[in-house]
Backbone as CSV, one residue per row, in Angstrom:
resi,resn,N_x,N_y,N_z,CA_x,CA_y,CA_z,C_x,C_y,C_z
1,UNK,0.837,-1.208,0.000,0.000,0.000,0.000,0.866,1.249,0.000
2,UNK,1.633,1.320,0.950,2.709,2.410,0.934,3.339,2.365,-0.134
3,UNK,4.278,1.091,-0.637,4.211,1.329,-2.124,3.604,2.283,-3.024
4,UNK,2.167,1.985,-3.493,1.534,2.874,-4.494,1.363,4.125,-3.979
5,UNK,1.592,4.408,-3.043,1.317,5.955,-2.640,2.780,6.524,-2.997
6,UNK,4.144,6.000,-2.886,5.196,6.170,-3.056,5.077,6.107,-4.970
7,UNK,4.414,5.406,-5.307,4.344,5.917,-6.618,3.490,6.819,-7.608
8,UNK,2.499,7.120,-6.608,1.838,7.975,-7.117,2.462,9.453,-7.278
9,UNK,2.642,9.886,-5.964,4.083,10.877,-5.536,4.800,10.769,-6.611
10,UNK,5.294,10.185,-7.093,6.476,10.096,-7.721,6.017,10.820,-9.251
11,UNK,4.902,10.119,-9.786,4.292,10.228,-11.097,3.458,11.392,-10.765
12,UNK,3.003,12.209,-9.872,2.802,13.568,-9.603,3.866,14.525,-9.964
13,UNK,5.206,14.018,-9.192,6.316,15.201,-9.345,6.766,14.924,-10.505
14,UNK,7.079,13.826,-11.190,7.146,13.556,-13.029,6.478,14.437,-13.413
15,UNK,4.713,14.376,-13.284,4.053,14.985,-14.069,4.384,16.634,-14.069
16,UNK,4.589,17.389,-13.008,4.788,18.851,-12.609,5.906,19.169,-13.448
17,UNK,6.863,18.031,-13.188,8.505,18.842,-13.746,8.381,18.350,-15.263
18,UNK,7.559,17.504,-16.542,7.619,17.864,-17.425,6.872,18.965,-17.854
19,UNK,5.469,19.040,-17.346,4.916,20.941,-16.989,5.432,21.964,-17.737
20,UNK,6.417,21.775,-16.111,7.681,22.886,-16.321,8.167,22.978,-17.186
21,UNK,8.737,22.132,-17.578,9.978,22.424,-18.600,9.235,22.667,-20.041
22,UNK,7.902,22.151,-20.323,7.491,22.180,-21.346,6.921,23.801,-21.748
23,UNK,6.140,24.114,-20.251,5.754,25.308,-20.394,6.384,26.535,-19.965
24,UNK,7.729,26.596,-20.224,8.688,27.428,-19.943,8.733,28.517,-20.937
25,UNK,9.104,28.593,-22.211,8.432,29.535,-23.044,7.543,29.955,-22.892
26,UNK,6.526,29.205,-22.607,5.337,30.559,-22.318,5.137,31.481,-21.347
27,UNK,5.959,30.691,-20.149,6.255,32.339,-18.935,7.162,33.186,-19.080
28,UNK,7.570,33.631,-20.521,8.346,34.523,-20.497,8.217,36.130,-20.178
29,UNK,9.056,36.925,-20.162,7.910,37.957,-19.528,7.532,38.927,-20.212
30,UNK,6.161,38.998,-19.970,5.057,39.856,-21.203,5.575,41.506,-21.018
31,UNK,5.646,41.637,-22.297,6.100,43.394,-22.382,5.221,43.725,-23.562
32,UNK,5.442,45.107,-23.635,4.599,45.590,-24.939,5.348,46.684,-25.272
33,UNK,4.879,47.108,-26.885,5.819,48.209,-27.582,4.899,48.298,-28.887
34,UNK,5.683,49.366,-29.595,5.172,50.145,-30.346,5.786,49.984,-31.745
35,UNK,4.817,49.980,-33.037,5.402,49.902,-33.648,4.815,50.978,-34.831
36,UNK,5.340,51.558,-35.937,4.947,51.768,-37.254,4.458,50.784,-37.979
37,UNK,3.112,50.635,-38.446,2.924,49.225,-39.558,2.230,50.065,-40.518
38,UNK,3.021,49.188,-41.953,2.061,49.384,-42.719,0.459,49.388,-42.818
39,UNK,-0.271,49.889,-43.414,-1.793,50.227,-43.973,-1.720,49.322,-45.473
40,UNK,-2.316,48.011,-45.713,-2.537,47.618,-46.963,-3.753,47.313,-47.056
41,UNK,-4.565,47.963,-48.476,-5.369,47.911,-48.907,-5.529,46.768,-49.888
42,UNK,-6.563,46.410,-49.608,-6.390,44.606,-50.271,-8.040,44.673,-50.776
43,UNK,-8.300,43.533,-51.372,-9.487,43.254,-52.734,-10.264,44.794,-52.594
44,UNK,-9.587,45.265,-53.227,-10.472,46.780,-53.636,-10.997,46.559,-55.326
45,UNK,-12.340,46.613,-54.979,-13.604,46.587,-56.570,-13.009,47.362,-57.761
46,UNK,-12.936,46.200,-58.707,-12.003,46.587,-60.072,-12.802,48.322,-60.257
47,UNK,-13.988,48.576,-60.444,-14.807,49.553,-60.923,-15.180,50.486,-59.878
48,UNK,-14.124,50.304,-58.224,-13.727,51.751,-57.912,-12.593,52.164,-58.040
49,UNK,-12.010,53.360,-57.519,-10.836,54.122,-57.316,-11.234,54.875,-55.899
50,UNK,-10.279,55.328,-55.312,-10.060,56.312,-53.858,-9.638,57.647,-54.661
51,UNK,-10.467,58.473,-54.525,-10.105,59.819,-54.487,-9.423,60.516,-53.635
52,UNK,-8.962,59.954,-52.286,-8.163,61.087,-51.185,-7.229,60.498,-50.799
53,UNK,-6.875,61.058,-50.209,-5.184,60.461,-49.703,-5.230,59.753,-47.940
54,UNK,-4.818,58.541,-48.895,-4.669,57.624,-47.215,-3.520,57.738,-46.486
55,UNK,-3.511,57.279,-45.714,-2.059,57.437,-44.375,-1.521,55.958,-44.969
56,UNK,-0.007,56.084,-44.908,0.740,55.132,-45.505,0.482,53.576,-43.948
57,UNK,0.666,54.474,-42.924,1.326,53.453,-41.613,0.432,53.963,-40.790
58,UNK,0.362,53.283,-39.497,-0.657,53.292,-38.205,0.441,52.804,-37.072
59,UNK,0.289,53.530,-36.140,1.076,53.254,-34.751,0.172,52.056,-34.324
60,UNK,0.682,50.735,-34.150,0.087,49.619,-32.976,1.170,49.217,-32.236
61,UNK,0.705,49.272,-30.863,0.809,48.620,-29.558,0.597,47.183,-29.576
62,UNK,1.392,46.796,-29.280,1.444,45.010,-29.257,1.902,44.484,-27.645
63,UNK,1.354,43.347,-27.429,1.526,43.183,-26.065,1.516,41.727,-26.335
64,UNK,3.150,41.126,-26.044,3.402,39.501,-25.862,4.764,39.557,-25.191
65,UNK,5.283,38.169,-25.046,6.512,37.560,-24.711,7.731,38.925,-25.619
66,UNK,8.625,39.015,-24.977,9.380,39.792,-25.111,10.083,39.582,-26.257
67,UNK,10.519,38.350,-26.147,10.975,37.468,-26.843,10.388,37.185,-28.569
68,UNK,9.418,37.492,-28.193,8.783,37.448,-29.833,8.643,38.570,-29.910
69,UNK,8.307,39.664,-29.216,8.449,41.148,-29.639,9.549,41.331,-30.140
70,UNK,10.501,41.426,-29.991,11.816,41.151,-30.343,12.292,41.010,-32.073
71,UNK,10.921,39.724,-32.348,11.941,39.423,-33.514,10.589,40.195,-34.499
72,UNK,9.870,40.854,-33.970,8.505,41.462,-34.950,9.239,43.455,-35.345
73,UNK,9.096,43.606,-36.378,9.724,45.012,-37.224,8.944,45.131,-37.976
74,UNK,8.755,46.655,-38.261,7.627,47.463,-39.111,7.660,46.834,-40.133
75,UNK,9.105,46.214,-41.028,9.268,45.769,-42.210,8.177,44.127,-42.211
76,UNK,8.010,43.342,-41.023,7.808,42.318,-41.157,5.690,42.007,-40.418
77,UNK,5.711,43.905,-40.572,4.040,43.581,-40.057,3.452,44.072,-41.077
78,UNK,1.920,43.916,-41.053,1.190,44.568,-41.744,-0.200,44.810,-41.144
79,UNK,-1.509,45.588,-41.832,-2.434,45.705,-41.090,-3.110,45.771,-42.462
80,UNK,-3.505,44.934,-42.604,-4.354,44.992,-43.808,-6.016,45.484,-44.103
81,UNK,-6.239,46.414,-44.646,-7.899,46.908,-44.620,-8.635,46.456,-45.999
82,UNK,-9.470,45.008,-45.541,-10.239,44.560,-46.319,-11.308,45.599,-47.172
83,UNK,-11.525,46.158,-48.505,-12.331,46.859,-49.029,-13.417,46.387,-49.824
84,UNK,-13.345,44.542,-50.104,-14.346,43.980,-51.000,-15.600,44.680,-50.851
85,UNK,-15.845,45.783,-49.801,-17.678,45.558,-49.346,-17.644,47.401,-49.556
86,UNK,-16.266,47.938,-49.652,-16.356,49.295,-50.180,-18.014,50.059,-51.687
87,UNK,-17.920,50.608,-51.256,-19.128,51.582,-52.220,-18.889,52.939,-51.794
88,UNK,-19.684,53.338,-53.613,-19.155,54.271,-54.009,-19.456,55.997,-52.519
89,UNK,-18.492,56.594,-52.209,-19.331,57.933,-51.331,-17.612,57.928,-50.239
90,UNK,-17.837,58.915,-49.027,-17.170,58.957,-48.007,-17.456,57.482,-47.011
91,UNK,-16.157,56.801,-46.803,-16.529,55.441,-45.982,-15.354,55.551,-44.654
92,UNK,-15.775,55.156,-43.848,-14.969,55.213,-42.786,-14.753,53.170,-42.535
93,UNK,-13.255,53.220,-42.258,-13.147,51.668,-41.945,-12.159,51.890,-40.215
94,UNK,-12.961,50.766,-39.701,-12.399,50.494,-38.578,-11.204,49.344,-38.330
95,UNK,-10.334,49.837,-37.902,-9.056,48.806,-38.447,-9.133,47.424,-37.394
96,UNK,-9.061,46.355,-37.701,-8.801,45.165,-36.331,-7.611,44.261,-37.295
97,UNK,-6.884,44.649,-36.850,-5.243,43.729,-37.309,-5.775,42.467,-36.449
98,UNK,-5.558,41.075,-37.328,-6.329,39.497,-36.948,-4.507,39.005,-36.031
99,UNK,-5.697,38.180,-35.106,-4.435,36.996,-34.563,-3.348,38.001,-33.758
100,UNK,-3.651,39.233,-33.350,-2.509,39.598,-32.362,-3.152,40.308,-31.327
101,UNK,-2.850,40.130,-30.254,-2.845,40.894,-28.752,-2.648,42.290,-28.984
102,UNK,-3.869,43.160,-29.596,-3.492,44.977,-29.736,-3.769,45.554,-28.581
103,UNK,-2.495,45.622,-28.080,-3.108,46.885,-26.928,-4.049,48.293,-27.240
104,UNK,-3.240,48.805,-28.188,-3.854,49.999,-28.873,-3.087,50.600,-30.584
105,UNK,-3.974,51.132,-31.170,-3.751,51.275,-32.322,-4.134,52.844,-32.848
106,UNK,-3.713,53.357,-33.485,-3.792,54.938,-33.595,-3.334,55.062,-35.118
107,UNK,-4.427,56.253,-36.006,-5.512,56.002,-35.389,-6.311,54.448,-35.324
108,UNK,-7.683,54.625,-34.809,-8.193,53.220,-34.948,-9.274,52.937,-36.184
109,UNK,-9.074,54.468,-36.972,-9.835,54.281,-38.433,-9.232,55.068,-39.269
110,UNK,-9.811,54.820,-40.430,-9.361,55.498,-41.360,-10.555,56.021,-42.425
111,UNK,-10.850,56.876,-42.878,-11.765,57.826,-43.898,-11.033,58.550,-44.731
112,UNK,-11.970,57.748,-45.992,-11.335,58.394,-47.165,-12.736,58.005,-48.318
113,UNK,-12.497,58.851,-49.623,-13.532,58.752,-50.297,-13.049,57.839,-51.637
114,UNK,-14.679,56.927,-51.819,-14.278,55.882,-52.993,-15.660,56.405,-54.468
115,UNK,-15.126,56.160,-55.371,-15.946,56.623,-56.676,-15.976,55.673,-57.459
116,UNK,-17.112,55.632,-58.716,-17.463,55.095,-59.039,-16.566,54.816,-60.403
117,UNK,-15.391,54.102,-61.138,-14.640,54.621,-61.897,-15.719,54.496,-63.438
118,UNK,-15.757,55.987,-64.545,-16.331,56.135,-65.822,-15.228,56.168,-66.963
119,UNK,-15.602,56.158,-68.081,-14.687,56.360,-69.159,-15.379,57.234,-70.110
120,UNK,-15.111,58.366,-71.028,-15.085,59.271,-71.727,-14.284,59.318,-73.054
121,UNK,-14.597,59.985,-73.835,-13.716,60.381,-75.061,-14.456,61.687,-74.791
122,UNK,-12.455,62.400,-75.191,-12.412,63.532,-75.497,-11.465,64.029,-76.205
123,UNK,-11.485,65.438,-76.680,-10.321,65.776,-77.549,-8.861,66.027,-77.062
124,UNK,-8.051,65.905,-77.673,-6.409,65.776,-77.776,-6.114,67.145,-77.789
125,UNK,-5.600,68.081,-76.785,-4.801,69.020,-77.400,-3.304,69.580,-77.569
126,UNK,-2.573,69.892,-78.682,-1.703,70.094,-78.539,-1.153,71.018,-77.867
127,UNK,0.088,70.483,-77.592,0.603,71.555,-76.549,1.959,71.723,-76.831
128,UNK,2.161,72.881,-77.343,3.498,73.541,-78.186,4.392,74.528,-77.093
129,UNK,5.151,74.643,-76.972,5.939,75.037,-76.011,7.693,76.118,-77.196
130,UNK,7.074,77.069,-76.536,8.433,78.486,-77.374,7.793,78.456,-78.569
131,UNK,8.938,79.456,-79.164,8.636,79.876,-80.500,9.405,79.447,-81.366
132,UNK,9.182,79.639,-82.987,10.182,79.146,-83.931,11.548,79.961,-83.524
133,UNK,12.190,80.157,-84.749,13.480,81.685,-84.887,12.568,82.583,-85.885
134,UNK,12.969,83.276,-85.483,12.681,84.932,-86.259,12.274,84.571,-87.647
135,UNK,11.220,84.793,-87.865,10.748,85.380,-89.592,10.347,84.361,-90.097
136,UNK,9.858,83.696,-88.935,8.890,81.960,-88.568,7.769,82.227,-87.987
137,UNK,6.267,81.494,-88.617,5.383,82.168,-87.864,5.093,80.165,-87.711
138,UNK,4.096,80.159,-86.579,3.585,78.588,-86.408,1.925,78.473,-86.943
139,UNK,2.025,77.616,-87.948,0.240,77.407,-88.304,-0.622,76.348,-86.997
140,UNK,-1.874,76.469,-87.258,-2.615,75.177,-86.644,-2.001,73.914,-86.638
141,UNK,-1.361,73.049,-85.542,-1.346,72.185,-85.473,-2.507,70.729,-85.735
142,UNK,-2.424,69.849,-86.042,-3.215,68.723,-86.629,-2.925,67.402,-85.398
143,UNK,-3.528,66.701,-85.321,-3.573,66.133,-84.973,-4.238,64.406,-85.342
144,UNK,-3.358,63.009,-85.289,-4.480,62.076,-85.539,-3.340,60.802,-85.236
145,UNK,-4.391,59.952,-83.997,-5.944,60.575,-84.207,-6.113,61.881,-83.202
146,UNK,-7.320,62.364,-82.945,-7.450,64.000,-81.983,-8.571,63.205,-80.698
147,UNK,-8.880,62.205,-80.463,-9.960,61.832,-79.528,-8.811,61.136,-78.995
148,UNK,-9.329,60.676,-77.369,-8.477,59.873,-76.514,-9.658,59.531,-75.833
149,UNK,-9.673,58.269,-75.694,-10.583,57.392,-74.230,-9.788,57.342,-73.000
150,UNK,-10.319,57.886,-71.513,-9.857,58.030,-70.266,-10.788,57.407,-69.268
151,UNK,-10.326,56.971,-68.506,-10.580,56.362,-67.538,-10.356,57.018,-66.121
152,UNK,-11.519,57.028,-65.452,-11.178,57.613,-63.702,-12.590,58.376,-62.966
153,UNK,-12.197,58.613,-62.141,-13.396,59.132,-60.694,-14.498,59.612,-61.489
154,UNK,-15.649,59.031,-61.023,-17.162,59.773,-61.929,-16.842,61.071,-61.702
155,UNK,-16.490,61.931,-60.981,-16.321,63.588,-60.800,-15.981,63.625,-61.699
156,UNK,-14.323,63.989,-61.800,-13.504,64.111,-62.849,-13.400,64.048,-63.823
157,UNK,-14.390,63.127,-64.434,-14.814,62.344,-65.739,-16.123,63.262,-66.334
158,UNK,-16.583,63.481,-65.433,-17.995,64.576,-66.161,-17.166,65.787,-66.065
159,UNK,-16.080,66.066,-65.445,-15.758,67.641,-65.778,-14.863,67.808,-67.325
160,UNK,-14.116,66.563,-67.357,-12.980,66.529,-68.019,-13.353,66.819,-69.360
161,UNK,-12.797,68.004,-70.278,-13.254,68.704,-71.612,-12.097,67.853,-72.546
162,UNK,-10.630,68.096,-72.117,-9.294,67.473,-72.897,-8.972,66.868,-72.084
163,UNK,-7.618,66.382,-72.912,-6.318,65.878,-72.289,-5.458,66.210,-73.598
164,UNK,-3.659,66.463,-73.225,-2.671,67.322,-74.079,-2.266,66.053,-74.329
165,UNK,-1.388,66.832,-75.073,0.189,65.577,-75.635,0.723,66.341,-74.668
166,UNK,2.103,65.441,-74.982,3.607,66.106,-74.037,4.041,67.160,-74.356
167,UNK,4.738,68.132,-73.835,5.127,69.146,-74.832,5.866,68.749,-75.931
168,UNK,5.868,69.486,-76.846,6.553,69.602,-78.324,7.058,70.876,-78.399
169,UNK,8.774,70.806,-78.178,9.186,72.038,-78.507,9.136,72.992,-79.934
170,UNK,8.921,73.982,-80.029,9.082,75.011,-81.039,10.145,75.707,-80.918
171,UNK,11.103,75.873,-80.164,11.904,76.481,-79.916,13.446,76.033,-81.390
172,UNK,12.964,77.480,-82.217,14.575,77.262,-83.295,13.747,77.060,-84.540
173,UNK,12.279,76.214,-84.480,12.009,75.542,-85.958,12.115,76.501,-87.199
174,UNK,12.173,76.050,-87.527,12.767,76.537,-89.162,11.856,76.257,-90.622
175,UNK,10.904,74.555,-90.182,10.184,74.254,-91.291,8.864,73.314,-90.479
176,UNK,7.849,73.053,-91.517,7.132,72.158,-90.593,7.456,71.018,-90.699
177,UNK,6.865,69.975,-88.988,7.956,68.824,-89.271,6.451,67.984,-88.767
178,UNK,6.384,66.966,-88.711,6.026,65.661,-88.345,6.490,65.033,-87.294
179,UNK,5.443,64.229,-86.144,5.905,64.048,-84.393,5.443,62.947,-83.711
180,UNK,5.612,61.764,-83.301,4.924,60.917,-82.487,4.616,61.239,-80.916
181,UNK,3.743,61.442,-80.447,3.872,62.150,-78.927,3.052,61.795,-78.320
182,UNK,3.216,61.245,-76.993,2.688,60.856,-75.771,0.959,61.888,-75.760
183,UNK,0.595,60.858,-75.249,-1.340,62.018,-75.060,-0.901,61.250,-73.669
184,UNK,-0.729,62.361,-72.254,-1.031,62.643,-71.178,-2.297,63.281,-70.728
185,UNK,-2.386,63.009,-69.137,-3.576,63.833,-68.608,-2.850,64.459,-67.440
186,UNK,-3.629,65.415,-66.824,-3.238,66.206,-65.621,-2.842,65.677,-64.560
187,UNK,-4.208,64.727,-64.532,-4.467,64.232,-62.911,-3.938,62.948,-63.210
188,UNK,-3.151,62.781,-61.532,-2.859,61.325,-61.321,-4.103,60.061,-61.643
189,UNK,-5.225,60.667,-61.163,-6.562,59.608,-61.226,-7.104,59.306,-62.497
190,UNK,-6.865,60.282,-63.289,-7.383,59.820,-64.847,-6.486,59.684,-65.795
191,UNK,-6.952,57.891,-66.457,-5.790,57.450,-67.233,-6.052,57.336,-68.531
192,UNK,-5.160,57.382,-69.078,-5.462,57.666,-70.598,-5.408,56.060,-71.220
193,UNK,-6.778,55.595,-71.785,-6.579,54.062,-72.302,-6.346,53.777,-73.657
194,UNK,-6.832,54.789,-74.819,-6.036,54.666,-76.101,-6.487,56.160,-76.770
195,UNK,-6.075,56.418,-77.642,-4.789,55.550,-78.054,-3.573,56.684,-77.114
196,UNK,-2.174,55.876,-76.128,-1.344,56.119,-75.717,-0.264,57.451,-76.707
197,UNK,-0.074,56.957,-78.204,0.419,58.180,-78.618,-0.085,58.297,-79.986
198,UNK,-0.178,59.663,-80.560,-0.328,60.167,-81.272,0.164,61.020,-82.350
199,UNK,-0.084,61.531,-83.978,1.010,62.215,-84.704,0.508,63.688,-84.798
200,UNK,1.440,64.279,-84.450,1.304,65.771,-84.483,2.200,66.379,-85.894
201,UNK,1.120,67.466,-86.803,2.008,67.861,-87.279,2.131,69.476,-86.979
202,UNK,2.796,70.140,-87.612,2.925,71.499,-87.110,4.306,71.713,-87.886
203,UNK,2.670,72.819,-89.459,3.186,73.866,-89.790,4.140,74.995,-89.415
204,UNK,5.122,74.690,-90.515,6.078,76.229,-89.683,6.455,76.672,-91.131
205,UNK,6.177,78.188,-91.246,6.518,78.752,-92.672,7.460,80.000,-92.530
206,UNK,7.883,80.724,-93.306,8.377,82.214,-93.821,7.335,83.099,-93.087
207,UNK,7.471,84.052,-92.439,6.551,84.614,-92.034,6.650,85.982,-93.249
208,UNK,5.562,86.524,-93.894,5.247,87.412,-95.204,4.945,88.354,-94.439
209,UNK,5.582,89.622,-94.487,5.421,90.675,-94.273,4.523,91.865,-95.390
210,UNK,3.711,92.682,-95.235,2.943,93.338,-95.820,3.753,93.580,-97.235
211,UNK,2.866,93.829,-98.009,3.438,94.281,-99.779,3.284,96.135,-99.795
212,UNK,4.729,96.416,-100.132,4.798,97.972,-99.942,4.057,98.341,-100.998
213,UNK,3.734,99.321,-101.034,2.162,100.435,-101.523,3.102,100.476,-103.227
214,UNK,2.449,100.627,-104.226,2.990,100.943,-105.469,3.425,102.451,-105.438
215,UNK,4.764,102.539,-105.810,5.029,104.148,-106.257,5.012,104.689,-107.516
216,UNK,4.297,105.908,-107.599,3.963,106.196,-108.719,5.027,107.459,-109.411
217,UNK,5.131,106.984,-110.681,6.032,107.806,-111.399,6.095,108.980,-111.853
218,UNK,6.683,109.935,-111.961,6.141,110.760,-112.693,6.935,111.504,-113.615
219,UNK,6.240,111.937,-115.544,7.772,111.794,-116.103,7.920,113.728,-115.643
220,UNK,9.215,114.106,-116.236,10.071,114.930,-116.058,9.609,115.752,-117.422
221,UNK,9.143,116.958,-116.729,7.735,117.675,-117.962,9.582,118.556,-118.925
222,UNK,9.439,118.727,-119.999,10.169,118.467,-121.382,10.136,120.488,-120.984
């Protein structure tokens, strides 16, 4: 009888000291700190766009084993803000970074505005930059093709009249020449979908100065 009590004891203090040793990592001691994390925006709706400007990073507070705090860096976190359920207007999202102990997070939202993305055709205009040399005048430039299809924010898209080429210097010309050139837009948000470039030409002639008045003769009376 004393026996099994001597072994029970025994297979008690077995049981405690593998416990221990097993659950030793986990009493390490809990600290917390601060970090910079990225802000990633993830499944955002092919047929919106964000019109305003988001905050790149968010201060979170993290609270674990020291030890794994340790090996966690701004480079190796993230906070990702799900948008699948975004629509079109001003939306406010409340951030919850998954699977970690947040003490606190700052801010704890973010607002910004999402639109509905449209496309348009509109005209091409050129955009000439200086003058020829002297006793050079510049005609109407041509263009083709002169329409461009754009893409971006329903606002923007009902205001938008053009979009230019790149500049094309004039500066020196001498004759008219022929040009392949980029069709840009202003705004970062509206993109230009075709056609990307276009031929410019642009007349350059003699500039004709007025025709002096006829002088009249007269003979030399005899």
């Amino acid at each position: 009888m004393k026996s099994d009590w001597g072994l029970r004891i025994l297979s008690v203090f077995l049981a405690l000291t593998v416990w221990w040793f097993v659950s030793a990592p986990r009493r390490g001691s809990v600290s917390e700190r601060a970090y910079a994390v990225p802000l990633s925006l993830v499944n955002m709706p092919r047929d919106l766009v964000i019109t305003t400007a988001v905050q790149d990073t968010v201060s979170v507070r993290l609270r674990g084993r020291a030890s794994d705090l340790r090996s966690l860096s701004s480079s190796n976190l993230e906070v990702p803000l799900d948008l699948r359920t975004a629509v079109p207007g001003d939306i406010t999202f409340t951030i919850r970074p998954p699977q970690v102990e947040v003490v606190s997070i700052d801010p704890s939202s973010v607002r910004f505005r999402v639109e509905q993305l449209r496309q348009k055709s509109v005209p091409i205009r050129p955009f000439l930059v200086g003058q020829p040399s002297g006793g050079y005048v510049v005609g109407d430039a041509t263009l083709s093709p002169d329409h461009a299809l754009v893409s971006g924010p329903a606002s923007q898209i009902r205001n938008l009249s053009e979009v230019a080429t790149e500049r094309v210097i004039m500066t020196g010309r001498t004759e008219t020449f022929v040009q392949n050139v980029a069709v840009v837009s202003d705004s970062s948000l509206i993109r230009v979908i075709e056609p990307l470039m276009t031929q410019i030409t642009v007349p350059v002639t003699e500039e004709i100065g007025p025709t002096p008045p006829a002088t009249e003769v007269k003979k030399k009376s005899e």
